[in-house]
C-alpha atoms as an extended CHARMM CRD file, in Angstrom:
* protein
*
       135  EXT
         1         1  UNK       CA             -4.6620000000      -44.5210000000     -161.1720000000  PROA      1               0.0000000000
         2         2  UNK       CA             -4.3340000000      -40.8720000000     -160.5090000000  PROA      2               0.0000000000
         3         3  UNK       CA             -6.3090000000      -38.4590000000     -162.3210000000  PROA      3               0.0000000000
         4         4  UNK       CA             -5.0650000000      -35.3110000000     -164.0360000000  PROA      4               0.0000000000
         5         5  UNK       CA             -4.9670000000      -32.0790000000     -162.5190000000  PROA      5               0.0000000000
         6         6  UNK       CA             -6.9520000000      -29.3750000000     -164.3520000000  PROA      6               0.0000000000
         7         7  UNK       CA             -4.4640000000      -26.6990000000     -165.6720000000  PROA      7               0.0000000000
         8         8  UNK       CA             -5.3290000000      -22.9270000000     -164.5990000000  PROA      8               0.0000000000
         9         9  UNK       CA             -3.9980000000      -19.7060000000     -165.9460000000  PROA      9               0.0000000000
        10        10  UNK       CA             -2.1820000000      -19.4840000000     -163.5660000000  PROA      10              0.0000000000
        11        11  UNK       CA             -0.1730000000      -22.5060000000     -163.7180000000  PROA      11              0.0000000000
        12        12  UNK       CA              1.4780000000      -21.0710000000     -167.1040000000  PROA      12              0.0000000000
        13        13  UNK       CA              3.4050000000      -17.9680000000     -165.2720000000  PROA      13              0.0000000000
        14        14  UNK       CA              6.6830000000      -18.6820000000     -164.7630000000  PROA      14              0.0000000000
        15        15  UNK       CA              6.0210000000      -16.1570000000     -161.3530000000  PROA      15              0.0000000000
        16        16  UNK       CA              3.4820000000      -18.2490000000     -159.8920000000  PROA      16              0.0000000000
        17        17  UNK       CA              6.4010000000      -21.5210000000     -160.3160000000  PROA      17              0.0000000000
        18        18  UNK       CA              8.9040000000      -19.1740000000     -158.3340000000  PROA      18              0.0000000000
        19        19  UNK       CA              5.9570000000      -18.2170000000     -155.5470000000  PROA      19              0.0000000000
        20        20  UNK       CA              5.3210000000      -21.7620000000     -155.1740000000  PROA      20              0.0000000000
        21        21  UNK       CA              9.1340000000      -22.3150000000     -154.8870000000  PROA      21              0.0000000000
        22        22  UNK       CA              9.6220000000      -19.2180000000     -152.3550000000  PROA      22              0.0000000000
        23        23  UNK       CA              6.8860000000      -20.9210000000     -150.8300000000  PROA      23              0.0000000000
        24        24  UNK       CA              8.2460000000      -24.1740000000     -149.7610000000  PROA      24              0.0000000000
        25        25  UNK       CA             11.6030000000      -22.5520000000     -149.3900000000  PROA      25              0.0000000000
        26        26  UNK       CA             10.2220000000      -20.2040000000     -146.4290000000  PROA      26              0.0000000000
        27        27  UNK       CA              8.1570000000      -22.7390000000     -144.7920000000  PROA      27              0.0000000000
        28        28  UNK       CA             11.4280000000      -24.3110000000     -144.3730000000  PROA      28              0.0000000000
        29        29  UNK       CA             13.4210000000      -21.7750000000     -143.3190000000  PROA      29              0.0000000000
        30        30  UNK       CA             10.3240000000      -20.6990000000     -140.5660000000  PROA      30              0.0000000000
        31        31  UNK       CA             10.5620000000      -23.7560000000     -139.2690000000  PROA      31              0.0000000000
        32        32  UNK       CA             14.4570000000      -23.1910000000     -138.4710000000  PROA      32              0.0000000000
        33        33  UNK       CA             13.4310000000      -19.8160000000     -136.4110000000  PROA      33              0.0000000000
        34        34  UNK       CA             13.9460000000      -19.8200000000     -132.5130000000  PROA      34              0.0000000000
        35        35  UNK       CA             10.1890000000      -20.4120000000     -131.0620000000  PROA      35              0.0000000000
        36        36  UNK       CA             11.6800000000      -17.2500000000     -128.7470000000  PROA      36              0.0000000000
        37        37  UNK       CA             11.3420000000      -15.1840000000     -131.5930000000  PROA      37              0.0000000000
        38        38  UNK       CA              7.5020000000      -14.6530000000     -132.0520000000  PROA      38              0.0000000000
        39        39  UNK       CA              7.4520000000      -11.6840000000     -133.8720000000  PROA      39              0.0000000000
        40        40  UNK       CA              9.6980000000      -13.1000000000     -136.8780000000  PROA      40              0.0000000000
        41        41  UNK       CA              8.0940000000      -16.7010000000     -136.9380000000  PROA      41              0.0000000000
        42        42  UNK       CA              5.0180000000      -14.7540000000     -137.1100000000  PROA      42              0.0000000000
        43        43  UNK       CA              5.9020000000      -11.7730000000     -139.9680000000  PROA      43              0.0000000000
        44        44  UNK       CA              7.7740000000      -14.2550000000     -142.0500000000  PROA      44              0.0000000000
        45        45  UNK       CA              4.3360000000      -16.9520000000     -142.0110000000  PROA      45              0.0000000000
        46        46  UNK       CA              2.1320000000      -14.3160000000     -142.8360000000  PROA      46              0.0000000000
        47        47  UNK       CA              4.2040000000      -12.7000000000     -145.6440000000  PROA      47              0.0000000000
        48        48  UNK       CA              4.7350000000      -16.3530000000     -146.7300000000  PROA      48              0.0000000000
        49        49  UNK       CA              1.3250000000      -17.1340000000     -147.8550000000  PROA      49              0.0000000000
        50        50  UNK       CA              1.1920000000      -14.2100000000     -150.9260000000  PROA      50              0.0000000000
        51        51  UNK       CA              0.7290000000      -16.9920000000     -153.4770000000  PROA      51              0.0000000000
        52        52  UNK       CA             -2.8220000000      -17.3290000000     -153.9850000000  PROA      52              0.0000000000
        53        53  UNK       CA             -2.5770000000      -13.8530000000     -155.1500000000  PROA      53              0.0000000000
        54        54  UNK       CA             -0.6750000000      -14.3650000000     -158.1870000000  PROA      54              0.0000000000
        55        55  UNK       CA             -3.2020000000      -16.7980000000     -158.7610000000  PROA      55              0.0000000000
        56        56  UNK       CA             -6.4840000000      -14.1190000000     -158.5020000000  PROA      56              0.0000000000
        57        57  UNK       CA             -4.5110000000      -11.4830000000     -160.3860000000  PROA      57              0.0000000000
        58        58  UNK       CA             -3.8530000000      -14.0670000000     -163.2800000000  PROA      58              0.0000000000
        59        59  UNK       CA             -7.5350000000      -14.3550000000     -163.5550000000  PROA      59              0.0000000000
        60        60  UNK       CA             -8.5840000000      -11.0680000000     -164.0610000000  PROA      60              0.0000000000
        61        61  UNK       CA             -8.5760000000       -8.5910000000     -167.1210000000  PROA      61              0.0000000000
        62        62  UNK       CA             -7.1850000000       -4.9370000000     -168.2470000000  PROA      62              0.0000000000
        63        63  UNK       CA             -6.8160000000       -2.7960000000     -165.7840000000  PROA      63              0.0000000000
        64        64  UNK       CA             -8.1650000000       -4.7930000000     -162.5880000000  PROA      64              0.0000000000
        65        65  UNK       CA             -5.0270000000       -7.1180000000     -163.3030000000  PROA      65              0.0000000000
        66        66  UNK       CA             -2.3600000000       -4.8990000000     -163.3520000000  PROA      66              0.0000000000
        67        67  UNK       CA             -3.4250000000       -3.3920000000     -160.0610000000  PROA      67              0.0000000000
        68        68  UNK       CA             -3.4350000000       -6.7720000000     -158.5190000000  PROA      68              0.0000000000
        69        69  UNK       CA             -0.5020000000       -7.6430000000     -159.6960000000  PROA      69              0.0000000000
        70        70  UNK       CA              0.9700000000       -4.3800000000     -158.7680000000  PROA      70              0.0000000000
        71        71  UNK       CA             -0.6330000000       -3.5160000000     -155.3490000000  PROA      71              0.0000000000
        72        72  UNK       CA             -1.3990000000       -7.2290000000     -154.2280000000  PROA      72              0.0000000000
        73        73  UNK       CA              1.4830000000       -9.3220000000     -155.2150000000  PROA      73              0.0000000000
        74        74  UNK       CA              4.4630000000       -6.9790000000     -155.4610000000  PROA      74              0.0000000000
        75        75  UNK       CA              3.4170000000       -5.1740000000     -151.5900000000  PROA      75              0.0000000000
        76        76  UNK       CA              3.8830000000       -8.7840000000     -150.3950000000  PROA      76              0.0000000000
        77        77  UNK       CA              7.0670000000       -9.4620000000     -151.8660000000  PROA      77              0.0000000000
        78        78  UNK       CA              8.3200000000       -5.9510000000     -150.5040000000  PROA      78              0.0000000000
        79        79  UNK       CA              7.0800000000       -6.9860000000     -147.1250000000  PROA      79              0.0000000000
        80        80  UNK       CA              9.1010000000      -10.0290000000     -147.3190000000  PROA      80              0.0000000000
        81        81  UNK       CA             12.1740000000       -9.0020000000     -148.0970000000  PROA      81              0.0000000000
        82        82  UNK       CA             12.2780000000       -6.9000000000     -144.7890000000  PROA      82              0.0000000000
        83        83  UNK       CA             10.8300000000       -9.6840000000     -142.7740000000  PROA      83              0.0000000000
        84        84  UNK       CA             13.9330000000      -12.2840000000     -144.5350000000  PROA      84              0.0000000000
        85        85  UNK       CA             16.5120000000       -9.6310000000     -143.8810000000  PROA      85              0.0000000000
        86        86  UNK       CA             15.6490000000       -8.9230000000     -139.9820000000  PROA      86              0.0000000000
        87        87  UNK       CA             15.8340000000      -12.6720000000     -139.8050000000  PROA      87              0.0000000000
        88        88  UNK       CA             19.6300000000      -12.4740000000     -141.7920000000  PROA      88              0.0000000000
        89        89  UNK       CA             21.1260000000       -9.6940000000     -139.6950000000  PROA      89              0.0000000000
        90        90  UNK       CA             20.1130000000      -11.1350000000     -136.5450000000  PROA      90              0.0000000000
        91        91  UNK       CA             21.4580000000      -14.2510000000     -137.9980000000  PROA      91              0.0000000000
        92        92  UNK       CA             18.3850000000      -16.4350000000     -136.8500000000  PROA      92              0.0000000000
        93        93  UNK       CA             18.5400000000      -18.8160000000     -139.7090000000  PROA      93              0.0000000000
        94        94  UNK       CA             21.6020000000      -20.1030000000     -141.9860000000  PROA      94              0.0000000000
        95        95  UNK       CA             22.6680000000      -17.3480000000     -144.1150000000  PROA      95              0.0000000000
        96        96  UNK       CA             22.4670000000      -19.0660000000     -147.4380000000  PROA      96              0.0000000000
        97        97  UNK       CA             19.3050000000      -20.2540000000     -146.7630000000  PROA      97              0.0000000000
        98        98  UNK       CA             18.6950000000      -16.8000000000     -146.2900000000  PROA      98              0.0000000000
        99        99  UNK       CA             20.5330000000      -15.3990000000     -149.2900000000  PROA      99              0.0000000000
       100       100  UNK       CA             18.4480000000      -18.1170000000     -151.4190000000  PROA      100             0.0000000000
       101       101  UNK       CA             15.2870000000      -16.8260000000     -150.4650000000  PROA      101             0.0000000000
       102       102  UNK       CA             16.1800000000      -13.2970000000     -150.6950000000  PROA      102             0.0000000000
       103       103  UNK       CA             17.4150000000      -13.7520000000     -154.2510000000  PROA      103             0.0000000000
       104       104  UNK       CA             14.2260000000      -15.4540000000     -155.2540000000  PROA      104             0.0000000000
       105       105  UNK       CA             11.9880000000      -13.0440000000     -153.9900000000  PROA      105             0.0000000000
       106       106  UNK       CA             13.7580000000      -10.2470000000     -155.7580000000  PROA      106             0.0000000000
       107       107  UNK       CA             13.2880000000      -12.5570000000     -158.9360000000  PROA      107             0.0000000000
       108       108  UNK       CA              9.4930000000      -12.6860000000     -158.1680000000  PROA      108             0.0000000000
       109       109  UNK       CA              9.3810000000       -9.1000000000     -157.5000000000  PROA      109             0.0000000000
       110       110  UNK       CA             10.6980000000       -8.1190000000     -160.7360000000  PROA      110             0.0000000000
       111       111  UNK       CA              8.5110000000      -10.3350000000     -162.7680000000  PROA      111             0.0000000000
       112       112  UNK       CA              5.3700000000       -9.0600000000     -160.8670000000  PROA      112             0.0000000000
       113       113  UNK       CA              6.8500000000       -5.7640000000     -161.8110000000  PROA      113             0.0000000000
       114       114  UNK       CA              6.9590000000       -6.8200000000     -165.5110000000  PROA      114             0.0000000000
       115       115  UNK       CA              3.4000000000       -8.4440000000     -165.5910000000  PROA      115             0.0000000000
       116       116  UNK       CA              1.8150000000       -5.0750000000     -163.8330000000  PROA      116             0.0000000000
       117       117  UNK       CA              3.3360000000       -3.0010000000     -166.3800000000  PROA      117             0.0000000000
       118       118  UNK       CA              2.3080000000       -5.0240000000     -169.7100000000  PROA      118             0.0000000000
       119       119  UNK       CA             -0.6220000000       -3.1170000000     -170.3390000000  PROA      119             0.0000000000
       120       120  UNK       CA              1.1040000000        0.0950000000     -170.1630000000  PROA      120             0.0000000000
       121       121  UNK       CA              2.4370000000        2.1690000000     -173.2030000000  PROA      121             0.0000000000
       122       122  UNK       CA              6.1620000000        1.9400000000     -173.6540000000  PROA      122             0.0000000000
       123       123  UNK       CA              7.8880000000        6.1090000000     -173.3630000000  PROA      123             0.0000000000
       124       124  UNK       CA              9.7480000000        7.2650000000     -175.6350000000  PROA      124             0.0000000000
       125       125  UNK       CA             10.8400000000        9.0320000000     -179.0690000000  PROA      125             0.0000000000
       126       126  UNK       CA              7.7850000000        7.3380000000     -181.2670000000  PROA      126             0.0000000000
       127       127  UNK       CA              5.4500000000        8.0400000000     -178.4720000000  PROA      127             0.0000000000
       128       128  UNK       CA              5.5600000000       11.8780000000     -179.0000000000  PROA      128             0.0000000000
       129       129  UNK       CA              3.1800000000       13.3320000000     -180.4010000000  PROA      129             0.0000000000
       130       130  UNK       CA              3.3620000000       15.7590000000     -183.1890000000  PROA      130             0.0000000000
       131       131  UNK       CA              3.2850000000       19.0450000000     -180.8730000000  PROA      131             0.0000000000
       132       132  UNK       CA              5.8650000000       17.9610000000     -178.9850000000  PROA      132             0.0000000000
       133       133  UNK       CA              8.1610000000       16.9580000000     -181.7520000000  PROA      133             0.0000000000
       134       134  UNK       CA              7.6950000000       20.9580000000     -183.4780000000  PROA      134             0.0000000000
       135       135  UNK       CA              9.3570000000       22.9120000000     -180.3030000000  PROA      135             0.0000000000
């Protein structure tokens, strides 16, 4: 009989679901890299372990949250992206491998982008205030 795993916070962003895909995706797609290539097998692993911080942001409050989300999680996924896209034009792994991870972690990026900015006031006309609105 197995027993239940404990649900987190975490476990509810659809973000964390698409981490844990890019996750598995790039482990794969290291694992294809030419052992001659050090420098990329080594970038790509590094970058490839940002997960657990989608996690720790998740679990904090206010302000401390959106700055993990936005300086922890969305750096990483920036990071990424260059390290997948030396790997595509030096065509070290199959392209559409490639393209596939590159897709999701623009996906990630902009929902980290979305959850750092929830806290924020939206701009715009009813956000004037009454000074503004008399010149």
């Amino acid at each position: 009989m197995s027993a239940a795993l404990p649900a987190f916070d975490y476990q509810r962003l659809d973000a964390f679901k698409v981490a844990r895909e890019l996750c598995a995706l790039a482990t794969h797609s290291r694992a294809e890299l030419p052992v001659a290539m050090p420098p990329y097998r080594t970038n790509t692993a590094a970058r490839s372990q940002r997960v657990p911080c989608i996690a720790e942001a998740s679990s904090r409050q206010g302000a401390d949250r959106l700055c993990r989300f936005r300086c922890g999680a969305r750096r990483g996924m920036r990071g990424r992206g260059r390290a997948w896209e030396g790997v595509l034009v030096l065509n070290l792994a199959p392209e559409a491998e490639i393209l596939t991870l590159l897709a999701l972690l623009d996906r990630l990026c902009a929902m980290l982008t979305r959850l750092a900015h929830m806290g924020e006031r939206p701009s715009g006309p009813a956000q004037i205030g009454p000074r503004a609105r008399e010149r």
